[in-house]
Backbone of each chain as nested JSON, in Angstrom:
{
  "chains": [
    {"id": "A", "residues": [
      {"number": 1, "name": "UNK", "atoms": {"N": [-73.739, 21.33, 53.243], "CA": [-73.571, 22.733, 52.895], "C": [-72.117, 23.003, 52.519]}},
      {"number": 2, "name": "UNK", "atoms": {"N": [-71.795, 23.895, 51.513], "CA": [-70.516, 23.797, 51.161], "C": [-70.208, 25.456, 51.932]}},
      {"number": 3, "name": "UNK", "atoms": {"N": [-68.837, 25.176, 52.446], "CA": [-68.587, 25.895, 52.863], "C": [-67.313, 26.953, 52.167]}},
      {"number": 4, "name": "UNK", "atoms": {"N": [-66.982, 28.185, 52.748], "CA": [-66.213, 28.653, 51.656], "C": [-64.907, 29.333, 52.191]}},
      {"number": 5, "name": "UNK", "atoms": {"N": [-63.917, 29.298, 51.589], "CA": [-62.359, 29.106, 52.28], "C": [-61.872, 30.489, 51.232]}},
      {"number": 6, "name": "UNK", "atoms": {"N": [-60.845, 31.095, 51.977], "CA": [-60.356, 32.114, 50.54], "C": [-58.819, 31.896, 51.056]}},
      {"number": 7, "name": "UNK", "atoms": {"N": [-58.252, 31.635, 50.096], "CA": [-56.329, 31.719, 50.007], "C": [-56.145, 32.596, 49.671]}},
      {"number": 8, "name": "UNK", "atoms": {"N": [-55.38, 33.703, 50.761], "CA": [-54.785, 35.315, 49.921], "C": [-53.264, 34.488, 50.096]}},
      {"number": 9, "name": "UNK", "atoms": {"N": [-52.669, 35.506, 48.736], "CA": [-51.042, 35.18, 48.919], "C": [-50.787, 36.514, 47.669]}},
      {"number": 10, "name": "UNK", "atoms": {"N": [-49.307, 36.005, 47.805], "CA": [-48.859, 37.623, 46.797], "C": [-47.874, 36.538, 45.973]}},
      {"number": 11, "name": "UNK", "atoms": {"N": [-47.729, 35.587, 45.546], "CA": [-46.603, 34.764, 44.225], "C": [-46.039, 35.317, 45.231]}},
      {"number": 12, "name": "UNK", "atoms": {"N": [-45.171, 35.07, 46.255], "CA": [-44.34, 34.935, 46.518], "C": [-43.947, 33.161, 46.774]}},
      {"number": 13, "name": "UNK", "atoms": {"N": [-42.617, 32.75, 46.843], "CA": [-42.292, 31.368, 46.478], "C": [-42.972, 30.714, 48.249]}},
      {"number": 14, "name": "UNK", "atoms": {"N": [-43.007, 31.491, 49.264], "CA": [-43.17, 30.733, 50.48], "C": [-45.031, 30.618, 50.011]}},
      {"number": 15, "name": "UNK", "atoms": {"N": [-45.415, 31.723, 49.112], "CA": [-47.054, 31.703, 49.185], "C": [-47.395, 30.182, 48.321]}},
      {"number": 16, "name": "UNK", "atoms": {"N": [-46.459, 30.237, 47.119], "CA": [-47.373, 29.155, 46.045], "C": [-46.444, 27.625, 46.737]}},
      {"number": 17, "name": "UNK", "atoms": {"N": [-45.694, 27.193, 47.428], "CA": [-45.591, 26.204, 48.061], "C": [-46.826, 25.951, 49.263]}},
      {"number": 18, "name": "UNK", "atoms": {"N": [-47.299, 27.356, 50.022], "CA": [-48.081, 26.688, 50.667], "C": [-49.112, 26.51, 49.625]}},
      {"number": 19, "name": "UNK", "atoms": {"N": [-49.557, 27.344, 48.686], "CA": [-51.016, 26.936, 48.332], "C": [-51.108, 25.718, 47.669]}},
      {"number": 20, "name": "UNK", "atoms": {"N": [-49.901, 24.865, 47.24], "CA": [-49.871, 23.642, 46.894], "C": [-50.421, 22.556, 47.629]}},
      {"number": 21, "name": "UNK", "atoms": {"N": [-49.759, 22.598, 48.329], "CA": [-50.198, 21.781, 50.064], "C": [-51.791, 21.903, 50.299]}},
      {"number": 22, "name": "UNK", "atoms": {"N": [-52.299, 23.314, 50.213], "CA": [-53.657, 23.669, 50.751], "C": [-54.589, 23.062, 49.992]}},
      {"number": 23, "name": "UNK", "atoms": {"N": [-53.902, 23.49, 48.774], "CA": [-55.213, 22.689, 47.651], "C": [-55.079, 21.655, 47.137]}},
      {"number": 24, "name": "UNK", "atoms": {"N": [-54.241, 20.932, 48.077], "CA": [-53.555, 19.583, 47.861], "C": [-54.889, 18.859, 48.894]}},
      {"number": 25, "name": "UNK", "atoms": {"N": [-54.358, 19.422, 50.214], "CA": [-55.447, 18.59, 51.296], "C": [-56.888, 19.074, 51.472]}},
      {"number": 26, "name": "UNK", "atoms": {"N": [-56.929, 19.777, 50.885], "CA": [-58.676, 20.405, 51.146], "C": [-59.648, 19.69, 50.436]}},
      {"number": 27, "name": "UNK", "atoms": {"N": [-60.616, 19.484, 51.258], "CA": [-62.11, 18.628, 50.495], "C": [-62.942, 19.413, 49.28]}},
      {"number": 28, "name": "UNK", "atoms": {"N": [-62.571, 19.495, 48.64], "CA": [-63.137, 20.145, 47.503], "C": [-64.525, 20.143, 47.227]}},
      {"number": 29, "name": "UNK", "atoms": {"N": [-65.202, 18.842, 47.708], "CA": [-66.81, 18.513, 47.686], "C": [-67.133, 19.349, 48.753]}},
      {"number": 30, "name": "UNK", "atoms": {"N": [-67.192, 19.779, 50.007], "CA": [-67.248, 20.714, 50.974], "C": [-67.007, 21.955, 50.824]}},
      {"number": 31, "name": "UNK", "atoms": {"N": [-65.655, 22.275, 50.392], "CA": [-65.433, 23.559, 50.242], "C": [-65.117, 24.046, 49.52]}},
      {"number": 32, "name": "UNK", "atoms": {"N": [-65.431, 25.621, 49.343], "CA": [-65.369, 26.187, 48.171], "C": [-64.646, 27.274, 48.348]}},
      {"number": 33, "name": "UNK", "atoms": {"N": [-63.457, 26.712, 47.492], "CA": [-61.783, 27.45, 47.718], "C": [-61.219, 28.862, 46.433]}},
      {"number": 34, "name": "UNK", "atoms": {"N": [-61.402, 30.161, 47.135], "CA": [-61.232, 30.937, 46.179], "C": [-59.98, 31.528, 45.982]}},
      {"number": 35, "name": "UNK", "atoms": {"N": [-59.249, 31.373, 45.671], "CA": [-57.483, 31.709, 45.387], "C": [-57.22, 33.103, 44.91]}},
      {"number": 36, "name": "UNK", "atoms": {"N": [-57.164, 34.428, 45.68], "CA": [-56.91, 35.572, 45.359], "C": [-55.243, 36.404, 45.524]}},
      {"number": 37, "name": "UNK", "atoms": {"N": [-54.998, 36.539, 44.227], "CA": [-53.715, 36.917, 44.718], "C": [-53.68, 38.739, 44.592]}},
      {"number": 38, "name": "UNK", "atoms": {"N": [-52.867, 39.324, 45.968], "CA": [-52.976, 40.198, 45.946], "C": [-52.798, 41.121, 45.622]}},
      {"number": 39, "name": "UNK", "atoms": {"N": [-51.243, 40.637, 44.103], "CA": [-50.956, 41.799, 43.996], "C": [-51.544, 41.963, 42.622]}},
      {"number": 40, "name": "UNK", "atoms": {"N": [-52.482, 41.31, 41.963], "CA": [-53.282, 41.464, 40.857], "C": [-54.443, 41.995, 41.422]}},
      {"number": 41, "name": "UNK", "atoms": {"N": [-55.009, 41.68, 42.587], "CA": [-56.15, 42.049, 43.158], "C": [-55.738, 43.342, 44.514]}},
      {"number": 42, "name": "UNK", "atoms": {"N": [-55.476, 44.284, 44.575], "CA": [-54.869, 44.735, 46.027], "C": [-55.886, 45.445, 45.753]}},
      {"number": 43, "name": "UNK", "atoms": {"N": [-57.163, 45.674, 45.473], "CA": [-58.786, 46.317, 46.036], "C": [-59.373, 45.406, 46.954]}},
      {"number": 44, "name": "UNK", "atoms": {"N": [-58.462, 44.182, 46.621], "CA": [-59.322, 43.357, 48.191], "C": [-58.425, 43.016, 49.24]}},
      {"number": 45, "name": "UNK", "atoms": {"N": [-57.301, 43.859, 49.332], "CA": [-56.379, 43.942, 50.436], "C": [-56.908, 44.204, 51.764]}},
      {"number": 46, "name": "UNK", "atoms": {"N": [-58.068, 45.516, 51.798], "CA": [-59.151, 45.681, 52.763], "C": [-59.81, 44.798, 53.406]}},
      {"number": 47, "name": "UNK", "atoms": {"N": [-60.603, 44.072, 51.907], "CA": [-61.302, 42.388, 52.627], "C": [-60.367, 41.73, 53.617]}},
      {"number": 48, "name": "UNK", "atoms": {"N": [-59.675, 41.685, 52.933], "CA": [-58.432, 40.808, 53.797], "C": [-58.547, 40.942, 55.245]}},
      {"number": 49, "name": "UNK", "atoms": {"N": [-57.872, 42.232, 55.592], "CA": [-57.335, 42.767, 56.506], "C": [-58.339, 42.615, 57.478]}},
      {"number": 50, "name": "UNK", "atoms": {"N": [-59.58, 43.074, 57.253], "CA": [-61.093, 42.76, 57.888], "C": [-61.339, 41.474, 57.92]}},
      {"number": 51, "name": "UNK", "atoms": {"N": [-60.511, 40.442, 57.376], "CA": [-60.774, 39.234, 58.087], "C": [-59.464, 38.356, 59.204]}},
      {"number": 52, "name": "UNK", "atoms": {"N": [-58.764, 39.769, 59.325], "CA": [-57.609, 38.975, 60.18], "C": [-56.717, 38.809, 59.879]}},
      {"number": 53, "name": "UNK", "atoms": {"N": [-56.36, 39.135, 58.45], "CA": [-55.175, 38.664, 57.458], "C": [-54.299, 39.752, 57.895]}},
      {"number": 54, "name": "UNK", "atoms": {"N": [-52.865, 39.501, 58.553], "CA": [-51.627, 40.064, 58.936], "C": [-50.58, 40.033, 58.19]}},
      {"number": 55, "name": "UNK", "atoms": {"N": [-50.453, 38.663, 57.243], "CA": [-49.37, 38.413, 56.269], "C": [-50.202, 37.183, 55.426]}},
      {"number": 56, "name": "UNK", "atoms": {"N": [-49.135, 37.15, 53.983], "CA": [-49.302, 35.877, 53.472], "C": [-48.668, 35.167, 53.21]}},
      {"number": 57, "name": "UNK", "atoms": {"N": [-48.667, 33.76, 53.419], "CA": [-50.212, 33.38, 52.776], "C": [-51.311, 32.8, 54.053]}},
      {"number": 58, "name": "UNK", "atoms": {"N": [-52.233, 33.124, 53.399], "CA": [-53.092, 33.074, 54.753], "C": [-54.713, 32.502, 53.784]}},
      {"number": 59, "name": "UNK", "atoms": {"N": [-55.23, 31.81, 54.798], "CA": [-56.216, 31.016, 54.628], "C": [-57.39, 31.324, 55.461]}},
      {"number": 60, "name": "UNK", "atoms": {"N": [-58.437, 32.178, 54.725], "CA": [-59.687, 32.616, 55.574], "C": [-60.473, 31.869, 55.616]}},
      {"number": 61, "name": "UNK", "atoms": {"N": [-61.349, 30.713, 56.852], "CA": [-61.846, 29.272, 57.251], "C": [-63.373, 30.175, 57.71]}},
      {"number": 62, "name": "UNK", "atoms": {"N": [-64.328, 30.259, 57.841], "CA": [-65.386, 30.516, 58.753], "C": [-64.884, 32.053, 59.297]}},
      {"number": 63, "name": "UNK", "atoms": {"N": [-64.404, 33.156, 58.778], "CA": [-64.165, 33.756, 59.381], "C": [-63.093, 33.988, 60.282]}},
      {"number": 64, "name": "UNK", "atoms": {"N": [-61.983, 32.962, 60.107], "CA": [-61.102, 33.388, 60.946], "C": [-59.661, 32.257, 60.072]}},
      {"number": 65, "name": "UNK", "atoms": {"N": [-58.592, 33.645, 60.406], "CA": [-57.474, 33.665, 59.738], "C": [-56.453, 32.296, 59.902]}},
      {"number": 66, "name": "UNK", "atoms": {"N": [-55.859, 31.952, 58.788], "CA": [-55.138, 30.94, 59.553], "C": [-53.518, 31.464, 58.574]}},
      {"number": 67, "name": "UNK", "atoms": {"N": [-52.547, 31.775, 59.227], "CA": [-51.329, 32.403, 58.982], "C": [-50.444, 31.204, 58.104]}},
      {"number": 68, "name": "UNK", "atoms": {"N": [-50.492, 30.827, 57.168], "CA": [-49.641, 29.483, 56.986], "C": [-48.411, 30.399, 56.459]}},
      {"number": 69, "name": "UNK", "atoms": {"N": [-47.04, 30.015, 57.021], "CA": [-46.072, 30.437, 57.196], "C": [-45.732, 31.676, 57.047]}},
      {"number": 70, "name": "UNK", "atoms": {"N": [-44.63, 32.667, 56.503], "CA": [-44.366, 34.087, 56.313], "C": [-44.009, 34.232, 54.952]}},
      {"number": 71, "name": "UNK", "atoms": {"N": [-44.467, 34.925, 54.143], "CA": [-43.667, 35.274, 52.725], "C": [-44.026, 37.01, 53.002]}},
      {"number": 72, "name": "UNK", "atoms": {"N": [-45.18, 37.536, 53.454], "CA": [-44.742, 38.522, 53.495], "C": [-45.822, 39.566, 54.253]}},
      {"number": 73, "name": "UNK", "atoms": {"N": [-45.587, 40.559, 55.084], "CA": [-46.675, 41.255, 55.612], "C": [-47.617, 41.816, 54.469]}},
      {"number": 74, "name": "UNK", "atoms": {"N": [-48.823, 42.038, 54.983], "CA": [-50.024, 42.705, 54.122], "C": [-49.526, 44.204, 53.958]}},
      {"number": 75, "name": "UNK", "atoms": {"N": [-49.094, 44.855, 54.914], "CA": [-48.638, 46.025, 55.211], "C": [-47.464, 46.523, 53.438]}},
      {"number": 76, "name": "UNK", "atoms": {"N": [-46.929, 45.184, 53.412], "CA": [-45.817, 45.233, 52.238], "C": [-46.671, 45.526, 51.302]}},
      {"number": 77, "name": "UNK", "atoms": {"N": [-47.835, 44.919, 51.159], "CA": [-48.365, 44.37, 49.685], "C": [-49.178, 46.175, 49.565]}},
      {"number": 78, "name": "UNK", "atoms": {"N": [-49.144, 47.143, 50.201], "CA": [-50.039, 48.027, 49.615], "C": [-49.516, 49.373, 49.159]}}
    ]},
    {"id": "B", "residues": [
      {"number": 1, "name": "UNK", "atoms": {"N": [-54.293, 6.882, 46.322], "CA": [-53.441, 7.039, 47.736], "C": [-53.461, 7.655, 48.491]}},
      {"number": 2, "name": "UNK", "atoms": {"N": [-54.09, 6.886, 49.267], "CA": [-54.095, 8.022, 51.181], "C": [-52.566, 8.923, 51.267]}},
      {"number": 3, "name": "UNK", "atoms": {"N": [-52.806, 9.9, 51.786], "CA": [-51.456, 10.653, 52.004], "C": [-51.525, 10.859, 53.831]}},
      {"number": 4, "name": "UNK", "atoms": {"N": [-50.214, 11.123, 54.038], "CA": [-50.34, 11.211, 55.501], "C": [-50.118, 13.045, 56.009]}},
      {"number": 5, "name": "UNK", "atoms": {"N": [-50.757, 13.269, 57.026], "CA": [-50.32, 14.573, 57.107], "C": [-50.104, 14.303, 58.606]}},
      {"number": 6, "name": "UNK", "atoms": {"N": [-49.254, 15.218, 59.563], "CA": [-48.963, 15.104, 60.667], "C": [-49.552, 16.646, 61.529]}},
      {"number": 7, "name": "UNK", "atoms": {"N": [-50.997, 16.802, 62.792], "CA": [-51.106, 17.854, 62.893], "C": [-49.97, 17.77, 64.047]}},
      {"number": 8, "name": "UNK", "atoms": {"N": [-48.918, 18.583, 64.287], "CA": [-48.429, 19.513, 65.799], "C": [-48.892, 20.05, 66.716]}},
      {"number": 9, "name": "UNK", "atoms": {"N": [-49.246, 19.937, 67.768], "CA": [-49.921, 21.223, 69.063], "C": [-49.205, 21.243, 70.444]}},
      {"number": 10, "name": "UNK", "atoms": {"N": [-49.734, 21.417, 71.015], "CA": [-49.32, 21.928, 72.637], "C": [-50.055, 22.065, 72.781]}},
      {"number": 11, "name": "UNK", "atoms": {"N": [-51.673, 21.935, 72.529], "CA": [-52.634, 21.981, 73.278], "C": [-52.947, 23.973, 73.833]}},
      {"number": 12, "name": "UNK", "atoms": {"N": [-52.421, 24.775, 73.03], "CA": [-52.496, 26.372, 73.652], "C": [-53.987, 26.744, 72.481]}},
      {"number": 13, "name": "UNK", "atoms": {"N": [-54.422, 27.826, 73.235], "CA": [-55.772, 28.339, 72.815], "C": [-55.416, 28.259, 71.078]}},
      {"number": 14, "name": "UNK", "atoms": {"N": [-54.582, 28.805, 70.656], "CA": [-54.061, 28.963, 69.013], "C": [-54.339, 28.298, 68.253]}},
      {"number": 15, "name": "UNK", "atoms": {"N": [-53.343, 26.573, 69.382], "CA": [-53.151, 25.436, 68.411], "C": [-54.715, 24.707, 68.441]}},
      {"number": 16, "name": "UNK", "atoms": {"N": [-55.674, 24.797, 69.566], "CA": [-56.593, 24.095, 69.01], "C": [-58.227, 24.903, 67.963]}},
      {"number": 17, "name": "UNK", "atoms": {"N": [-57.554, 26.399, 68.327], "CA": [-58.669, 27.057, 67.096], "C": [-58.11, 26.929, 65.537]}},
      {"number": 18, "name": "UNK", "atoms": {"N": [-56.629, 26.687, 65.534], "CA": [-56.181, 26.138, 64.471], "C": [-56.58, 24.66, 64.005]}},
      {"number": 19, "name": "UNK", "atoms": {"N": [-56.414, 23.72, 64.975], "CA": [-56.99, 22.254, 64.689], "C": [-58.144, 22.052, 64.348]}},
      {"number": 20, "name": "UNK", "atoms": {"N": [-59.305, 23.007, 64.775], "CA": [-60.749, 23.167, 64.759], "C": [-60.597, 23.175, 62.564]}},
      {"number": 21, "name": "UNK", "atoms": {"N": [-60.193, 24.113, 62.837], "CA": [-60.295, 24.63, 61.012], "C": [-59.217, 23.673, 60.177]}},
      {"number": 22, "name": "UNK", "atoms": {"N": [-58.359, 22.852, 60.725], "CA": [-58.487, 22.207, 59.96], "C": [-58.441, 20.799, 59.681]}},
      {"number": 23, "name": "UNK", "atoms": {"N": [-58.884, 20.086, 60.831], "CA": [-59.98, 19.059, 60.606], "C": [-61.234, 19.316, 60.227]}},
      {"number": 24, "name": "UNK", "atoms": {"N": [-61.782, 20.48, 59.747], "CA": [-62.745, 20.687, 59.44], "C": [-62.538, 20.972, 58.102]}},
      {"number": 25, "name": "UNK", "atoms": {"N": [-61.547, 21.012, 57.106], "CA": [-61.428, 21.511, 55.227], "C": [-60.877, 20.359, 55.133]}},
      {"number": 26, "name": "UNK", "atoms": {"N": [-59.313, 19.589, 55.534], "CA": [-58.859, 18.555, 55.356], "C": [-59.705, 17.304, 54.924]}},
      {"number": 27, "name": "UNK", "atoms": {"N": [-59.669, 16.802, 53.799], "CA": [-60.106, 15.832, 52.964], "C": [-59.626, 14.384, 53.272]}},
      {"number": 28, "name": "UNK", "atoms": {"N": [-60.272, 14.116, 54.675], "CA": [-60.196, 13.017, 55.24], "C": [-60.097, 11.445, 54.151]}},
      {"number": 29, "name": "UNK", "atoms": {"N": [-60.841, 11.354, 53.096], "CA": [-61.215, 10.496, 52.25], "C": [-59.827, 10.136, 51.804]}},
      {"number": 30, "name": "UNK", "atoms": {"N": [-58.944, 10.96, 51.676], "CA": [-57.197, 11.071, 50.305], "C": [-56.581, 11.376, 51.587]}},
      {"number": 31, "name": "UNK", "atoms": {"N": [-56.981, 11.855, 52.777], "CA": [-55.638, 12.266, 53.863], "C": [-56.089, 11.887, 55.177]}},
      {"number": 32, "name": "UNK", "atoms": {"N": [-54.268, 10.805, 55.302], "CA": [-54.498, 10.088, 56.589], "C": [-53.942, 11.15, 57.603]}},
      {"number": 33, "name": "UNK", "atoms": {"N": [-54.818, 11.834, 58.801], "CA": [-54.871, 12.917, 59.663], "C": [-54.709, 12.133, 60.96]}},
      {"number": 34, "name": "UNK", "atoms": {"N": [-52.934, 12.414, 61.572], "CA": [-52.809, 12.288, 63.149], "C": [-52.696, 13.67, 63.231]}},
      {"number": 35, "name": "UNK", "atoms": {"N": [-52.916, 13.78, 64.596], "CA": [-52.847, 14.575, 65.717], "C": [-52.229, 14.62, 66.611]}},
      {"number": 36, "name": "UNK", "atoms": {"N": [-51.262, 15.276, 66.885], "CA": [-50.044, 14.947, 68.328], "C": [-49.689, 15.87, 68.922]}},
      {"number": 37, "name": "UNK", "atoms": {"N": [-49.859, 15.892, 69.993], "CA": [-49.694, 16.927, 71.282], "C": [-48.289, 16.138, 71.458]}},
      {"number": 38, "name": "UNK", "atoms": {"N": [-47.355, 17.638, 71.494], "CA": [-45.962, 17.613, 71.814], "C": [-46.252, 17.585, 73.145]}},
      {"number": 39, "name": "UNK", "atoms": {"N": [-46.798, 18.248, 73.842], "CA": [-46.902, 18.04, 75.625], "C": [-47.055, 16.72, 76.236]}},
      {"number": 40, "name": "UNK", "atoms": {"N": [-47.661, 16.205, 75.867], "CA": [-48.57, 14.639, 75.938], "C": [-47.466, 13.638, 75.333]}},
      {"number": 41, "name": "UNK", "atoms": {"N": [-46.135, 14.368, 74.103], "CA": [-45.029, 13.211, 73.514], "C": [-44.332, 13.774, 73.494]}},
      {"number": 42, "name": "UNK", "atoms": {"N": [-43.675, 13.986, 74.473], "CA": [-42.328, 14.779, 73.69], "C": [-41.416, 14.229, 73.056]}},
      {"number": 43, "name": "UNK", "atoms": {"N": [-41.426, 12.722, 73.201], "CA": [-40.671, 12.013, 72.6], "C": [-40.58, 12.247, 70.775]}},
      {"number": 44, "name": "UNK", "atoms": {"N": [-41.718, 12.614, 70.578], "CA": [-42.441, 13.367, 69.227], "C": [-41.456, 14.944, 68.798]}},
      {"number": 45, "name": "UNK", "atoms": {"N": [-40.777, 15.135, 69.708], "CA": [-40.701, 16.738, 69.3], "C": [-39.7, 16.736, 68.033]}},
      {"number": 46, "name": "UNK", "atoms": {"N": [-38.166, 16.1, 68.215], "CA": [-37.075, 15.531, 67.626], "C": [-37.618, 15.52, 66.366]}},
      {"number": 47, "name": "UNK", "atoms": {"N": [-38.63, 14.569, 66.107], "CA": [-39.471, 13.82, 64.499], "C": [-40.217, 15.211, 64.147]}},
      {"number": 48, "name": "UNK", "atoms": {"N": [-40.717, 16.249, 65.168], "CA": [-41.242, 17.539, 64.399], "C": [-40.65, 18.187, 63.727]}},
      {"number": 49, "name": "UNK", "atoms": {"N": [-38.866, 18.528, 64.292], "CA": [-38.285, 19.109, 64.13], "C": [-37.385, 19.102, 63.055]}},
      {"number": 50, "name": "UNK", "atoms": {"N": [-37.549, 17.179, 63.111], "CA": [-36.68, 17.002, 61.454], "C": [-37.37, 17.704, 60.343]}},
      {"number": 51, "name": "UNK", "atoms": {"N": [-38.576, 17.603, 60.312], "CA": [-39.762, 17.727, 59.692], "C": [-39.838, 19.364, 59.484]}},
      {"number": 52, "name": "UNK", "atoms": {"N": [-38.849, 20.296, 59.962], "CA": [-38.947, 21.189, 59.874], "C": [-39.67, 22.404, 60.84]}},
      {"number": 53, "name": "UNK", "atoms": {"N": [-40.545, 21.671, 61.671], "CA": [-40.985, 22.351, 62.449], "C": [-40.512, 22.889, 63.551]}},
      {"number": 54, "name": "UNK", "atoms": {"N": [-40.576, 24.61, 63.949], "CA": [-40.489, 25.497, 64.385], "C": [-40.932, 25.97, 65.323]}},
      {"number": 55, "name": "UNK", "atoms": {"N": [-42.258, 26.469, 65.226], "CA": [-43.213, 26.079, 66.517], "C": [-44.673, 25.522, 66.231]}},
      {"number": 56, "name": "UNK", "atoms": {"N": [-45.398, 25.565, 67.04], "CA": [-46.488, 24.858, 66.917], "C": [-47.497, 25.989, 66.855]}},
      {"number": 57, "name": "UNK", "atoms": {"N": [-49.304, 25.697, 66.38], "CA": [-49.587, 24.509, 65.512], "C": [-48.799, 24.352, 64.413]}},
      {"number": 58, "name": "UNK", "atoms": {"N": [-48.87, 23.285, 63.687], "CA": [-47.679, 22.876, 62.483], "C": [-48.185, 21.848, 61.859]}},
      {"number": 59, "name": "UNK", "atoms": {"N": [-48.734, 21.595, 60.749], "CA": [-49.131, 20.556, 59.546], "C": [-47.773, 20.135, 58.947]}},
      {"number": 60, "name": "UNK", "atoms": {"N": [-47.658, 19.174, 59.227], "CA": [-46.831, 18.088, 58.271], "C": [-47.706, 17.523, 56.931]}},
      {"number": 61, "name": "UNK", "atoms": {"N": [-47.158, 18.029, 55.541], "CA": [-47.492, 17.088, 54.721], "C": [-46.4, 17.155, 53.861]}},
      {"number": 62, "name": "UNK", "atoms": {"N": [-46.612, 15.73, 53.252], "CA": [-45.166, 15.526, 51.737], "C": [-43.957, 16.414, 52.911]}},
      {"number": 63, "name": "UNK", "atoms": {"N": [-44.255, 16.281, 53.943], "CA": [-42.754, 16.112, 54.536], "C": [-42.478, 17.939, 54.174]}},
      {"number": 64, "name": "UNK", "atoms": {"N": [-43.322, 18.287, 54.084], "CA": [-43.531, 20.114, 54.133], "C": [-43.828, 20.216, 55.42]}},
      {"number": 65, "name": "UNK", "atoms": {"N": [-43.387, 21.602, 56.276], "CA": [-43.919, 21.884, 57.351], "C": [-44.626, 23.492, 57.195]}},
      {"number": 66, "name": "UNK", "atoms": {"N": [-46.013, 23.438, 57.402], "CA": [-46.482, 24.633, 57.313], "C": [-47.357, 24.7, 58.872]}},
      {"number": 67, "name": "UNK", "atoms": {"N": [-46.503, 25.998, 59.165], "CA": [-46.713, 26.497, 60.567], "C": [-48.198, 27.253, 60.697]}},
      {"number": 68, "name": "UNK", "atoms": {"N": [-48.877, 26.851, 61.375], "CA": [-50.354, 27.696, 60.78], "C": [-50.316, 28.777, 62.456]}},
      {"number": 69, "name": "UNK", "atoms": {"N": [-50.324, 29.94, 62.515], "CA": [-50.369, 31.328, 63.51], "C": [-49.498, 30.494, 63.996]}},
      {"number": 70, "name": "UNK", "atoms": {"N": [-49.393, 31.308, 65.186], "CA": [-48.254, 31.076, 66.029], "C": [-48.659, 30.507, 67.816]}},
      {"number": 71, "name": "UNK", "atoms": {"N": [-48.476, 29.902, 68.18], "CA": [-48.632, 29.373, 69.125], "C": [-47.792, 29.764, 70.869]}},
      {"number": 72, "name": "UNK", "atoms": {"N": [-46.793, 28.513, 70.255], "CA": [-45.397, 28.155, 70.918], "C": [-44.387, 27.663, 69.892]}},
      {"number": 73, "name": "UNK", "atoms": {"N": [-43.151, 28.09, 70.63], "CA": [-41.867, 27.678, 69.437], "C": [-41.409, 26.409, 70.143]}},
      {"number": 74, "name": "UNK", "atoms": {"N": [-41.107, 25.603, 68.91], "CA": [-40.884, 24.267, 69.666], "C": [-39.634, 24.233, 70.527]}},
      {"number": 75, "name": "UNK", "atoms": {"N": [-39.014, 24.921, 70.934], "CA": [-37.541, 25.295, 71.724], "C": [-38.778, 25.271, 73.561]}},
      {"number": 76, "name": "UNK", "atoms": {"N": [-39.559, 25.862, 73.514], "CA": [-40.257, 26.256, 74.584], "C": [-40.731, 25.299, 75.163]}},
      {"number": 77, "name": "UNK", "atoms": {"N": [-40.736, 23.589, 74.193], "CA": [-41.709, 22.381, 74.895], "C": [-41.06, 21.56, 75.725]}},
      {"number": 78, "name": "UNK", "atoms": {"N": [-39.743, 22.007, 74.749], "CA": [-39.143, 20.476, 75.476], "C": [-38.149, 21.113, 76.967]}}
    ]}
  ]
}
């Protein structure tokens, strides 16, 4: 079953170094990785936030948030 | 080419709902995945720290350190 992963980030330089890394090591045959950036997209700033997302860049797994380093609060991005 | 990635923990509720997610996307097939409890090595902490790491959980890859939530700061292990 493929499962499905979402990368929020805002281009900021700490966001697209991590998402390098992310979509560097992730199983691609498994999962299904959707790359939303927020400040082209900030109607799904909400989604976000409803999944735990505090800052980015952040990596939504099964429902639950994973913080990969600081570039910038969500709070900033709206 | 296998790549190596290095996971960080302390073994705290954080670092292993973090480890859960990502030994579970990580693309075992292209990435060679240790696991190291700073508690269990501290002899390990020094080599985290070159590595950039801050606190734990913490992915080492390409010698990047991306801190995934927040745990413990590695000042707190040793």
């Amino acid at each position: 079953m493929t499962r499905k992963a979402i990368f929020y980030h805002a281009g900021c330089p700490v966001c697209v170094a991590a998402e390098d890394r992310i979509t560097e090591i992730i199983d691609r045959s498994r999962i299904d990785l959707e790359i939303v950036h927020l400040g082209d997209a900030p109607g799904r700033i909400d989604e976000a936030e409803a999944a735990g997302v505090r800052s980015v860049p952040a990596l939504v797994v099964d429902g639950a948030a994973l913080h990969i380093n600081h570039g910038a609060d969500l709070a900033a991005l709206r």
